[in-house]
N, C-alpha and C positions, 0 to 999 in steps of 0.2 A: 465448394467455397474453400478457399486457402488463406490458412491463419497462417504468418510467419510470425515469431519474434528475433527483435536484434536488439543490439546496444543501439542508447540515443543517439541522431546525429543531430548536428546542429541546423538545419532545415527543419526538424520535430518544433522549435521553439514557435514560430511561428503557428506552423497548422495546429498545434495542442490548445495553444492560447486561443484562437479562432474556435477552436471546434467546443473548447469545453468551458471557455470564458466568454466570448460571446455568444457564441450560435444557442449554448444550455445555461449560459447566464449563471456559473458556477465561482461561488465567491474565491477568489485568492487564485484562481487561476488562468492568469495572465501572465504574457512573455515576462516578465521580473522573476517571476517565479519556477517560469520553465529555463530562463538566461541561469538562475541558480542553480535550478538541479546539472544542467547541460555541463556548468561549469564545473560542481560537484564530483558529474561522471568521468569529464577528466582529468581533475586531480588524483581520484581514487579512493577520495573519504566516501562517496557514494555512488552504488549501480544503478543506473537507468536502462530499463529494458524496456522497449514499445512494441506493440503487437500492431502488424498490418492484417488486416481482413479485405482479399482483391485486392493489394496493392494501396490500402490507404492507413494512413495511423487511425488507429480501435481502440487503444488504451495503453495506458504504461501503467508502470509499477516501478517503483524504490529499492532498493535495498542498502540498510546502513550494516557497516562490518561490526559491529558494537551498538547496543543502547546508551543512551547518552540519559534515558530517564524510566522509572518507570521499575519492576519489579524485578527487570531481568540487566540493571544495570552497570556497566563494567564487568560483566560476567562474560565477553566477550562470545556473545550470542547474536548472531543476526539478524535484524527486525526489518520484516516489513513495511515499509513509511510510505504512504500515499500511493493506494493501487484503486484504479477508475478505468470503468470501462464507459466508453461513451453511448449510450443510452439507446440510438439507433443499433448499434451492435449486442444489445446486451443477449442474453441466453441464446448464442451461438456458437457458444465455446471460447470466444475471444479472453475469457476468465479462468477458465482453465487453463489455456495456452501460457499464458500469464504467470499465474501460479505455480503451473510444472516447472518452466524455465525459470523463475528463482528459485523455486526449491532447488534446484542442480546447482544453481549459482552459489546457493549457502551451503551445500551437501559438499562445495571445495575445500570451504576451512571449519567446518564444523556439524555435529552430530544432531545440532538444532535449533530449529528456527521462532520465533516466535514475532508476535503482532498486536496491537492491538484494537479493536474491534469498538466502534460508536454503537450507542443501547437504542437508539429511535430509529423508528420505521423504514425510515431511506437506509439501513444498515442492513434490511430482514435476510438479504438475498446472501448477502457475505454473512450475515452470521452463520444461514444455514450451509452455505457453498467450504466454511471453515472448519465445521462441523463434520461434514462428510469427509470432508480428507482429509481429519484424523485431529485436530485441534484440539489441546484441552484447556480449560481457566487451569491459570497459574495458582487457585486460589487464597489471590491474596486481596479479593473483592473489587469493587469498582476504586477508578482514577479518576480525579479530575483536575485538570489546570496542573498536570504531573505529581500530583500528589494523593496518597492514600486517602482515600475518606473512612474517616470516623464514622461509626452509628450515629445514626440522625445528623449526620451535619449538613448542610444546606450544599446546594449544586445547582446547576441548570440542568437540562437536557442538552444538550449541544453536539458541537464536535468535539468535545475537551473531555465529554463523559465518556470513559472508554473503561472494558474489559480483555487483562490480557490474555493470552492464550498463546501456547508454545506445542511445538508436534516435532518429536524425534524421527528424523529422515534417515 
């Protein structure tokens, strides 16, 4: 089986939306949001890179040149933003492929990358897939809604409750 990855082209908007907005019923991600990113990739405020498995889009991945929020902000550090593999694909490598080729893509202008990482269940595979390729908490505790949490301050669990974690390439 042949993984490739490349930069987004505009044909991705369509089949991403399809494959991981309707066919997996994945909130927020709909052609608005892949028309964003696409348009993003060529400005150059943001990299989009999609993984084919056989020839078909597998999953993409983000990368912003700078944190715009979060612990590792204006430190001009590269952050991983929205990396999904599509669920038929998952543990075939399609996540690794992913992951290597950003990390090369941040290894161009800087010593290190960081990300950060949702605390519930549907997260378990990337926390541990982050962990193995060398990731550590920033430790400056859990985020939520871009913001440091205080002891005992109230949260959800959500997508917004995140742990960051940064790894020298």
């Amino acid at each position: 089986m042949t993984i490739k990855t490349r930069p987004m082209q505009e044909s991705d908007i369509a089949v991403l939306a399809e494959e991981f907005g309707i066919k997996q019923g994945w909130k927020g991600k709909d052609e608005e949001q892949f028309a964003k990113y696409f348009a993003e990739h060529v400005s150059g405020t943001r990299h989009v890179l999609v993984a084919e498995f056989c020839g078909s889009p597998a999953g993409y991945v983000t990368l912003l040149p700078n944190c715009a929020t979060g612990p590792f902000t204006d430190r001009h550090i590269p952050v991983v933003c929205d990396f999904n593999v599509l669920i038929k694909f998952q543990r075939q490598g399609v996540g690794t492929a992913l992951m290597d080729a950003v990390e090369n893509l941040a290894k161009e202008t800087s010593d290190t990358i960081c990300l950060g990482v949702g605390l519930y269940t549907s997260y378990g595979a990337a926390q541990r897939m982050y962990i193995k390729r060398g990731y550590i908490p920033d430790g400056s505790g859990v985020w939520y809604n871009d913001k440091n949490l205080l002891p005992y301050e109230p949260c959800l669990n959500d997508d917004d409750l995140v742990l960051y974690l940064s790894k020298k390439l």
